[in-house]
C-alpha positions in Angstrom: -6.2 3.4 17.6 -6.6 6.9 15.7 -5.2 9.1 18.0 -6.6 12.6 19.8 -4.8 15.4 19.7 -4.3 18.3 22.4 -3.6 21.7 20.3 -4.1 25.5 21.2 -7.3 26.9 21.3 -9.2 29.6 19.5 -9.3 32.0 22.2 -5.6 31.5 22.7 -4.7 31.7 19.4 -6.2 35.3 19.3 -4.4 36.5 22.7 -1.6 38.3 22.3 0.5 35.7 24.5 0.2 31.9 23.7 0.8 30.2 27.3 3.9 28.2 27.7 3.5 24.6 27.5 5.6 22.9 29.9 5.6 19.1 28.8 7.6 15.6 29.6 7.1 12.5 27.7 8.1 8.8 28.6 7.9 6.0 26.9 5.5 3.7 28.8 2.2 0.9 28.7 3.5 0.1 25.2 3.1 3.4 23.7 4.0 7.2 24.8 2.8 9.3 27.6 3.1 13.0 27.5 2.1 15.4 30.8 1.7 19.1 29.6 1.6 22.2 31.9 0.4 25.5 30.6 1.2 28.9 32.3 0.8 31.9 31.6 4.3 32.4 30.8 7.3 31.2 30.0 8.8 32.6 33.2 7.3 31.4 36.5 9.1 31.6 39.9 11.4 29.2 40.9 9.4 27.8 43.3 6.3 27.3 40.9 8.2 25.7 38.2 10.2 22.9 40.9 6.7 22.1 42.0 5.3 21.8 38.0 8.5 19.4 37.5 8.2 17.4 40.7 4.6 16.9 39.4 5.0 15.8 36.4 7.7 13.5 37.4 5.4 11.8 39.8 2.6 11.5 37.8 5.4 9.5 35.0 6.5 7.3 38.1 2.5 6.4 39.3 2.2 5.6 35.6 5.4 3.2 35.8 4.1 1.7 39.1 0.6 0.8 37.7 2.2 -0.6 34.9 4.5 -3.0 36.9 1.7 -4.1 38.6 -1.1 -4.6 35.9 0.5 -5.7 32.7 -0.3 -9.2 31.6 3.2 -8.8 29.5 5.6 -8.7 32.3 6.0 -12.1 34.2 6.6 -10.1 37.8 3.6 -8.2 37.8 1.0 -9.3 40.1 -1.8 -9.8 37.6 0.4 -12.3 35.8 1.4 -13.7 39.0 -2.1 -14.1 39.5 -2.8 -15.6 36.1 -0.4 -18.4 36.7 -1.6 -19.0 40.7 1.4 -17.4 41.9 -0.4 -14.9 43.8 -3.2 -15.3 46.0 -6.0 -13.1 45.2 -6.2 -12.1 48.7 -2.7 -11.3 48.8 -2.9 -9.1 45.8 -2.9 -5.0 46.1 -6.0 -3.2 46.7 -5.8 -1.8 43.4 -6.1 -4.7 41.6 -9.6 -5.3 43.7 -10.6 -1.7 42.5 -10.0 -2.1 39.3 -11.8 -5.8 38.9 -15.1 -4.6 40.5 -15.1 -1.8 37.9 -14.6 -4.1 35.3 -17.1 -6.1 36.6 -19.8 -3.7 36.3 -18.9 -2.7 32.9 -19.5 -6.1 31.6 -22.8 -5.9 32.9 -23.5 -2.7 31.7 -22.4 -3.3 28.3 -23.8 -7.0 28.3 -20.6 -8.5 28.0 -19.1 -6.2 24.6 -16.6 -5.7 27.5 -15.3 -8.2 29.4 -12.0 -8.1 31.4 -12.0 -12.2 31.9 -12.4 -13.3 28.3 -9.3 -14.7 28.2 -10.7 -16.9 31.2 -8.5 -15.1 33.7 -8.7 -11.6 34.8 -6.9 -9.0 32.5 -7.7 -5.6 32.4 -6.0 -4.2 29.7 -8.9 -2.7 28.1 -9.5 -0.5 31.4 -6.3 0.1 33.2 -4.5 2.4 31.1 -7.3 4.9 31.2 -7.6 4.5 34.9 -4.2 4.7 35.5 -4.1 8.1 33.3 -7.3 9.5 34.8 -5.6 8.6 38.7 -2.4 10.3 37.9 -3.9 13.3 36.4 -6.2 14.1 39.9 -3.6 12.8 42.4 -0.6 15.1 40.8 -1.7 17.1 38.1 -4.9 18.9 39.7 -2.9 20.6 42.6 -0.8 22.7 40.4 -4.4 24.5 38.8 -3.6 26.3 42.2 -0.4 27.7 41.5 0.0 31.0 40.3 -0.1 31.6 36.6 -1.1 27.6 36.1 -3.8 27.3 33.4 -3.9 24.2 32.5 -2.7 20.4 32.7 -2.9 17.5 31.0 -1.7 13.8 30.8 -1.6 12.1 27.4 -1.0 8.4 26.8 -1.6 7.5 22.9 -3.6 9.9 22.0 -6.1 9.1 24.9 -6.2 12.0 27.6 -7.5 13.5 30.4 -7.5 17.4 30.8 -8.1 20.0 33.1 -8.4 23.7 33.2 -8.1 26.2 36.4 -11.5 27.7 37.3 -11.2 31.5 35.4 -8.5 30.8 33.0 -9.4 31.7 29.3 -8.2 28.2 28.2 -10.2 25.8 26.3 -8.3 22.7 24.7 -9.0 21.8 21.2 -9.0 18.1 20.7 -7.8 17.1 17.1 -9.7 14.0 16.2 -7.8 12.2 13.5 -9.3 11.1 10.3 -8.7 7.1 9.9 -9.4 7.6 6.1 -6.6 10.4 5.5 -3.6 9.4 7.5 -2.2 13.0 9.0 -5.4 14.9 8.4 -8.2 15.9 11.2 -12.1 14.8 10.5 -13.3 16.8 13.9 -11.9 19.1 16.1 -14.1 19.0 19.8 -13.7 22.0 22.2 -12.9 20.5 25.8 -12.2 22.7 29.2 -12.5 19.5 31.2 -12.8 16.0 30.7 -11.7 12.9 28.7 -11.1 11.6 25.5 -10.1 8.3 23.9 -10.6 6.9 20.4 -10.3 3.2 19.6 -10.7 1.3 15.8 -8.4 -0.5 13.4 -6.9 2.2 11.7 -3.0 1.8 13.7 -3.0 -1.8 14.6 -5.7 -3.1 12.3 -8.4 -5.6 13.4 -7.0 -6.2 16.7 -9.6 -5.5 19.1 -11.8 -8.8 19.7 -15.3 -9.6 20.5 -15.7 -11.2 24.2 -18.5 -12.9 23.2 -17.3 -14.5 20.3 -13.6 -14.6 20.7 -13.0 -13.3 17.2 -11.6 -10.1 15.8 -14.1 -7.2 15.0 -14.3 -7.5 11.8 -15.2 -4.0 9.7 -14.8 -2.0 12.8 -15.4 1.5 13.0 -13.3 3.9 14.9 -14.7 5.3 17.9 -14.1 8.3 19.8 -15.5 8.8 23.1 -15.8 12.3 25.4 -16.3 12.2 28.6 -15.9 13.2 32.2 -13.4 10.4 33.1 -10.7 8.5 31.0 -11.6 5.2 32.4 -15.4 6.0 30.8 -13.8 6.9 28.0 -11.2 4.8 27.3 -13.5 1.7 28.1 -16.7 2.6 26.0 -14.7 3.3 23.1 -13.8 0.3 22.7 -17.2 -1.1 23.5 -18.4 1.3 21.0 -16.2 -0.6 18.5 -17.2 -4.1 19.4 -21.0 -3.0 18.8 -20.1 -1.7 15.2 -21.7 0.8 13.2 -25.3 0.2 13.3 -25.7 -0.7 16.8 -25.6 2.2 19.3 -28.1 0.6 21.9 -25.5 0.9 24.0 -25.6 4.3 24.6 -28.5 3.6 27.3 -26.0 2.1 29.6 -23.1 4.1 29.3 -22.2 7.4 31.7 -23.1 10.7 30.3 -20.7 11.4 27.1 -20.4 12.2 23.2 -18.6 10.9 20.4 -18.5 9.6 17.2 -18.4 6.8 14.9 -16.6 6.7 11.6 -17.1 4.0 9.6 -14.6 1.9 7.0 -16.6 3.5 4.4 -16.1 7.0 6.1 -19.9 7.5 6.9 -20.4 9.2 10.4 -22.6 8.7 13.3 -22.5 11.1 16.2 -24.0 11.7 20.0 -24.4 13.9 22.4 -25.4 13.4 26.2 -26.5 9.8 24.9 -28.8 10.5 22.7 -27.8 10.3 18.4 -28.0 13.4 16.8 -27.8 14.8 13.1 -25.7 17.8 14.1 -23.4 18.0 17.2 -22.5 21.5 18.8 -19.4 19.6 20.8 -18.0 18.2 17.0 -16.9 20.8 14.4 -16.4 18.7 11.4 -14.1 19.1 8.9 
């Protein structure tokens, strides 16, 4: 996956005082999560910044607890136990239901390019860790755009992210989209004051994400990157995006309002907006 990156934005970087990023990290879901904070200031009152830590601490331990009990690569968790019949369905956290009848209808929507059974049992790897993200970020993160002299928030696992901003605050997050051609360099940069982003493609793990309906690696994938309202949207059609390749975007007529881009192996670009291809994008400044 080419990774998104949160930096400061324009307006920010013309104020005379850049806020103060308050951020923790943990190494998690097979990769790294990062919650930021922005204020103001640097100095906020004690009572402020306890709340901003016991925050981001909690959203770090949800993020721990839906990992125990989704990943296929721990034997205790309850969607292996319910791999190998351990578990009774019935028996099995709410959560798990949740997140199966979402699956469910994006394999219908995206006539099976998704498709959280391919394996022949139910694993929702695609899906979960932009759930869990986009969970964590409203249930602990969106209480503190309340406090005083809170700006922003954000929650950040691989480069995938969901971000907020308070209502009033002259804060807009610039999202870094990385280049898969030109490791280290940037080939968009997309303005965000709320919302989602995820990119998915070969260029970190190679050809690693697979075609349900075939069984087989994606051969001469593109890398996708996806904006929307809600990381699970995002996260999830981004990878669909990648299983339909370059040339196919008939997708877009099923999927929730967003825009993104395609970059393919050969470093030609498609682009959308609102569903709907276009030659130039207002939401993409290219570099």
């Amino acid at each position: 996956m080419s990774a998104a990156v949160p930096s400061a934005s324009a307006s920010a970087a013309r104020s005379t005082a850049a806020p103060h990023r308050h951020v923790r990290t943990a190494v998690l879901m097979g990769t790294v999560a990062s919650v930021h904070v922005l204020t103001a200031t640097a100095s906020t009152t004690p009572a402020v910044g306890t709340r901003i830590a016991a925050a981001q601490s909690a959203a770090l331990d949800e993020l721990h607890e839906l990992d125990a009990l989704f990943s296929p690569f721990r034997a205790d968790s309850q969607i292996s136990r319910l791999r190998d019949g351990a578990l009774h369905p019935e028996d099995a956290d709410p959560r798990i239901l949740e997140v199966r009848e979402a699956c469910a209808r994006l394999a219908s929507a995206s006539d099976r390019r998704f498709d959280a059974n391919r394996h022949g049992w139910f694993d929702p790897t695609g899906y979960v860790k932009g759930w869990a993200v986009e969970r964590a970020t409203a249930r602990h993160l969106e209480p503190l755009l309340v406090e005083d002299g809170v700006i922003a928030a954000g929650l950040s696992t691989g480069g995938d992210m969901q971000l907020l901003t308070a209502p009033g605050a002259d804060w807009t997050w610039n999202i870094g989209i990385a280049d898969p051609l030109r490791p280290g360099a940037l080939r968009a940069q997309v303005p965000l004051r709320d919302g989602a982003a995820a990119t998915s493609g070969p260029a970190e793990r190679g050809a690693h994400i697979v075609d349900p309906r075939t069984g087989r690696a994606v051969v001469d994938a593109p890398t996708a990157t996806v904006i929307a309202e809600r990381l699970s949207d995002a996260d999830a059609w981004a990878t669909i995006a990648v299983v339909a390749g370059f040339d196919d975007l008939t997708w877009l007529r099923a999927a929730p309002d967003c825009s993104g881009m395609l970059i393919a192996p050969d470093g030609r670009i498609r682009r959308w907006a609102h569903g709907v291809e276009v030659a130039e994008a207002a939401e993409f400044i290219l570099r």
